[in-house]
The first five atom37 places (N, CA, C, CB, O) and aatype in JSON, in Angstrom:
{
  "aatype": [20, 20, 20, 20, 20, 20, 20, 20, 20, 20, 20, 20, 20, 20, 20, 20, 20, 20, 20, 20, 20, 20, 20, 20, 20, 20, 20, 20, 20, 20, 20, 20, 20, 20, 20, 20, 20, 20, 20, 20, 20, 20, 20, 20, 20, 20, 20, 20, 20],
  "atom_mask": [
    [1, 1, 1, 1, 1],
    [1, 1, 1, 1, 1],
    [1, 1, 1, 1, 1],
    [1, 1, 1, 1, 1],
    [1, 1, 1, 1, 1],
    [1, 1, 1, 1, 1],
    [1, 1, 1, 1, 1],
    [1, 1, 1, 1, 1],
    [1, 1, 1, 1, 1],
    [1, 1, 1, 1, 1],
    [1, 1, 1, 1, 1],
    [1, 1, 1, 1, 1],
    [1, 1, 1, 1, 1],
    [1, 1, 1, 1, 1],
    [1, 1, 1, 1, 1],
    [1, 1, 1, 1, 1],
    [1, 1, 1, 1, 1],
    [1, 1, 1, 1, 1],
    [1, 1, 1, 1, 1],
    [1, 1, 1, 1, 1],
    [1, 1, 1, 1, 1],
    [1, 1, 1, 1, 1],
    [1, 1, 1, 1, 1],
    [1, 1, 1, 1, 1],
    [1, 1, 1, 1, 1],
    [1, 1, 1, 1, 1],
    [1, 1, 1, 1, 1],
    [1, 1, 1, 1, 1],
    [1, 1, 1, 1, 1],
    [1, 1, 1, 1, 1],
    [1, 1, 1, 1, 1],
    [1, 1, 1, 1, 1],
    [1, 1, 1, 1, 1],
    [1, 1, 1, 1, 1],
    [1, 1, 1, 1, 1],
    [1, 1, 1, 1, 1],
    [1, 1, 1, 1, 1],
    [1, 1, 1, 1, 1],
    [1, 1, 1, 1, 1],
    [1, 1, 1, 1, 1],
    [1, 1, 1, 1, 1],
    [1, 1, 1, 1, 1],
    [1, 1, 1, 1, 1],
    [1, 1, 1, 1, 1],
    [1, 1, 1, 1, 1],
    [1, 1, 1, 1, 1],
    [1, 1, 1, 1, 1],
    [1, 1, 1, 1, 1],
    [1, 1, 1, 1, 1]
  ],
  "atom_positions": [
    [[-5.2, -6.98, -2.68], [-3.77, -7.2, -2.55], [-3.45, -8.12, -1.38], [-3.06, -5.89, -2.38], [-2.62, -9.02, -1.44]],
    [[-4.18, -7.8, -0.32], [-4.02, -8.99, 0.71], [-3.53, -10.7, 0.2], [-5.57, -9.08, 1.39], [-2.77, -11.55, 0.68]],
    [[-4.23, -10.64, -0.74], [-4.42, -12.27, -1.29], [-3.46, -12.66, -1.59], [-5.21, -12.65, -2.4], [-3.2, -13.85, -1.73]],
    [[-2.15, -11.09, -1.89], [-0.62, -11.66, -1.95], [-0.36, -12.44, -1.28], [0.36, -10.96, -1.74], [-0.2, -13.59, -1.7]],
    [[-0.17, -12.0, 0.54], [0.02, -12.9, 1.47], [-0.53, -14.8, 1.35], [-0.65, -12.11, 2.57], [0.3, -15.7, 1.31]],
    [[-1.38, -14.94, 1.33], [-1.92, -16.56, 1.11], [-1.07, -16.66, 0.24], [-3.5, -17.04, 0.61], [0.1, -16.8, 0.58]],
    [[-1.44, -16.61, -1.09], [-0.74, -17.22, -2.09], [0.8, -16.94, -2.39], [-1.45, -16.94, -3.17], [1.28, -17.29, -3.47]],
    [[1.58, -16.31, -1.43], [3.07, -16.21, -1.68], [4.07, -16.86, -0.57], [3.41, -14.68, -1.81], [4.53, -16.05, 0.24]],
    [[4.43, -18.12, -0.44], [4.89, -18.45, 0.86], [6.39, -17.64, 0.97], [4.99, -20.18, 1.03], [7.3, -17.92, 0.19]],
    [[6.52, -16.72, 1.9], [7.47, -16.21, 2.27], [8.75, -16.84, 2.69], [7.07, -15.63, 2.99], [8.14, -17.43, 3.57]],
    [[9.95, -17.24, 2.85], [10.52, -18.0, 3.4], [11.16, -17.14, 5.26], [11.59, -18.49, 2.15], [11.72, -17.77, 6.17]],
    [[10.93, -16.15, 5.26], [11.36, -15.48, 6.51], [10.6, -14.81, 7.15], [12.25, -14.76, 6.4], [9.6, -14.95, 6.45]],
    [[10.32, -14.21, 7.9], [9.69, -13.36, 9.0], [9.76, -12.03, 8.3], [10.49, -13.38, 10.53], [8.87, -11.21, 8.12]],
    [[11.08, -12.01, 7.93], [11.65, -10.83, 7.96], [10.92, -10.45, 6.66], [13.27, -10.79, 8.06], [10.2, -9.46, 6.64]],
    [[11.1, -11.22, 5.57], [10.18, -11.08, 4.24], [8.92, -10.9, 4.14], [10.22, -12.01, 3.54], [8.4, -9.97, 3.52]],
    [[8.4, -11.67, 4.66], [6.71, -10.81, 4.92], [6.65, -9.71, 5.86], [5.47, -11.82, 5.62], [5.53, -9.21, 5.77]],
    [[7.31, -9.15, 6.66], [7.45, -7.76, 6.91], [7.81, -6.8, 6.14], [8.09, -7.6, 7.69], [7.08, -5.81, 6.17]],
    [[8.67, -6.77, 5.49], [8.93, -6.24, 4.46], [7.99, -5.77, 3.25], [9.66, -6.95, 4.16], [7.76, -4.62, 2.88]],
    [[7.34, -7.44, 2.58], [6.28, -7.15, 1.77], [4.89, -6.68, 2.32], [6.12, -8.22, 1.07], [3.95, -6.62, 1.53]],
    [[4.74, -6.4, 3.49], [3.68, -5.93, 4.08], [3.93, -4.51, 3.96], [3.46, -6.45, 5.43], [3.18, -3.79, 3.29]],
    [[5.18, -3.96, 4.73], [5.56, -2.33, 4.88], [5.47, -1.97, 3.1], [7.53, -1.98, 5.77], [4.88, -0.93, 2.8]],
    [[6.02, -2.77, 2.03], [6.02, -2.06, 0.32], [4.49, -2.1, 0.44], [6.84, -3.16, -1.35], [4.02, -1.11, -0.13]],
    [[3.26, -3.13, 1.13], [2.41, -2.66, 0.3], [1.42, -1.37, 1.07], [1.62, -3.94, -0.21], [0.56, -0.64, 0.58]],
    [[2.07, -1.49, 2.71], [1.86, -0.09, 3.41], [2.1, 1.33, 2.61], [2.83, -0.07, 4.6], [1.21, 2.18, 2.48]],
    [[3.35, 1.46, 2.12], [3.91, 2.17, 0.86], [2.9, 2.29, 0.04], [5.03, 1.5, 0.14], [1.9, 2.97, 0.25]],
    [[3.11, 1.71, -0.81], [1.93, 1.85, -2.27], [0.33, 1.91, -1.87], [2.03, 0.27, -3.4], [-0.3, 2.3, -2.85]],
    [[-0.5, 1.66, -0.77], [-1.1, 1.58, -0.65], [-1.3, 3.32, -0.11], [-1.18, 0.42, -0.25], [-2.31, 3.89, -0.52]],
    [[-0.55, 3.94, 0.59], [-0.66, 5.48, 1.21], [-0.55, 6.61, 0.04], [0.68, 5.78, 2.37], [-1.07, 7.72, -0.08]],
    [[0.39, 5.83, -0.8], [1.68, 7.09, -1.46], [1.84, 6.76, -3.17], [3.72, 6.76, -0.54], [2.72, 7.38, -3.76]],
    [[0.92, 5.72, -4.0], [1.14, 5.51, -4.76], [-0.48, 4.98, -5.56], [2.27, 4.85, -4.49], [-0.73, 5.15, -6.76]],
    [[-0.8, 4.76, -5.22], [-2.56, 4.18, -5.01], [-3.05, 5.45, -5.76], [-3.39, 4.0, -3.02], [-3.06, 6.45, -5.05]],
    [[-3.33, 5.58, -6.63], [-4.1, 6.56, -7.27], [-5.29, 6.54, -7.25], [-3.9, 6.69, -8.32], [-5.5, 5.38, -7.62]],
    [[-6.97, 7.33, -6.97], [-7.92, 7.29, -7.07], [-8.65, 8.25, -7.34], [-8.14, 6.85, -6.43], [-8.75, 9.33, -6.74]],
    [[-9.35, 7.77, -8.55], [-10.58, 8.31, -9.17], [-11.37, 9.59, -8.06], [-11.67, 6.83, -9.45], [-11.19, 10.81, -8.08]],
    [[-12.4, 8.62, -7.03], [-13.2, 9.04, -6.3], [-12.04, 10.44, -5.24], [-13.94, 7.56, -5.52], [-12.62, 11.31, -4.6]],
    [[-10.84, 10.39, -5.27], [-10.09, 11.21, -4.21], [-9.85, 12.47, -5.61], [-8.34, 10.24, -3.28], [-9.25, 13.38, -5.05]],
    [[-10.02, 12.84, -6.93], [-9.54, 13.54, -7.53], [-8.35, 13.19, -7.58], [-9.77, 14.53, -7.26], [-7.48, 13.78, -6.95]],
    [[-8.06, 11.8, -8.62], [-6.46, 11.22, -9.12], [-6.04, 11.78, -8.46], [-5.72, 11.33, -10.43], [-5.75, 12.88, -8.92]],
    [[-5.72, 11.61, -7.14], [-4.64, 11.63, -6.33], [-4.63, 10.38, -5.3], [-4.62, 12.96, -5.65], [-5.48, 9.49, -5.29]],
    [[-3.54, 10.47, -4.44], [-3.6, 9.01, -3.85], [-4.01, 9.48, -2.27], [-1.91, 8.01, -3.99], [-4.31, 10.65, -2.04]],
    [[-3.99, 8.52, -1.3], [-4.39, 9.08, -0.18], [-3.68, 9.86, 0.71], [-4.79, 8.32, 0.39], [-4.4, 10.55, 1.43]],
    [[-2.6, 9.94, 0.86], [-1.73, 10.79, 1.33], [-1.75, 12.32, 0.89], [-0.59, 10.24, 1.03], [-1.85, 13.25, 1.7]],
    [[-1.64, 12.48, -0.58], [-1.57, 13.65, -1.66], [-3.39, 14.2, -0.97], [-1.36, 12.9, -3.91], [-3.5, 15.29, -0.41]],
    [[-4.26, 13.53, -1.09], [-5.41, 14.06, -0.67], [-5.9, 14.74, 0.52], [-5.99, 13.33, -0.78], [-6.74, 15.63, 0.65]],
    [[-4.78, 13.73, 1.84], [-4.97, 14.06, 2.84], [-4.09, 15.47, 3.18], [-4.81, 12.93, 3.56], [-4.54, 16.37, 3.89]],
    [[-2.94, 15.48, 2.63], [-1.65, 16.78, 2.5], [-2.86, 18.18, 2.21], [-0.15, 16.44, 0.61], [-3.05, 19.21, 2.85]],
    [[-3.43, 17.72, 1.15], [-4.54, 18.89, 0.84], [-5.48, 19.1, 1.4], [-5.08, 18.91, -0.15], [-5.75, 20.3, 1.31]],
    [[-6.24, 18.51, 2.02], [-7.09, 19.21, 2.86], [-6.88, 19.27, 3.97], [-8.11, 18.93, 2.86], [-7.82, 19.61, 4.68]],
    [[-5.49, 18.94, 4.64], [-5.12, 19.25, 6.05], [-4.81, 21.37, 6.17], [-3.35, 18.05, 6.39], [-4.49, 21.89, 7.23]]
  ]
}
């Protein structure tokens, strides 16, 4: 997903902050994985805390 950044020229500061924090988001809280028992990393971490 990184590779968004290169290939998307942002026109503001403020916009690539933004699209950085959505993919902070989806990347914690939406990211589903196999290897975690379909859950995402947050949901995984909630459970074994």
């Amino acid at each position: 997903m990184e590779r968004k950044y290169y290939l998307h020229k942002y026109q503001t500061f403020e916009a690539l902050q933004q699209a950085i924090e959505d993919y902070i988001q989806f990347y914690n809280n939406d990211r589903y994985q196999e290897r975690l028992n379909g859950l995402s990393p947050l949901e995984y971490w909630a459970k074994a805390a």
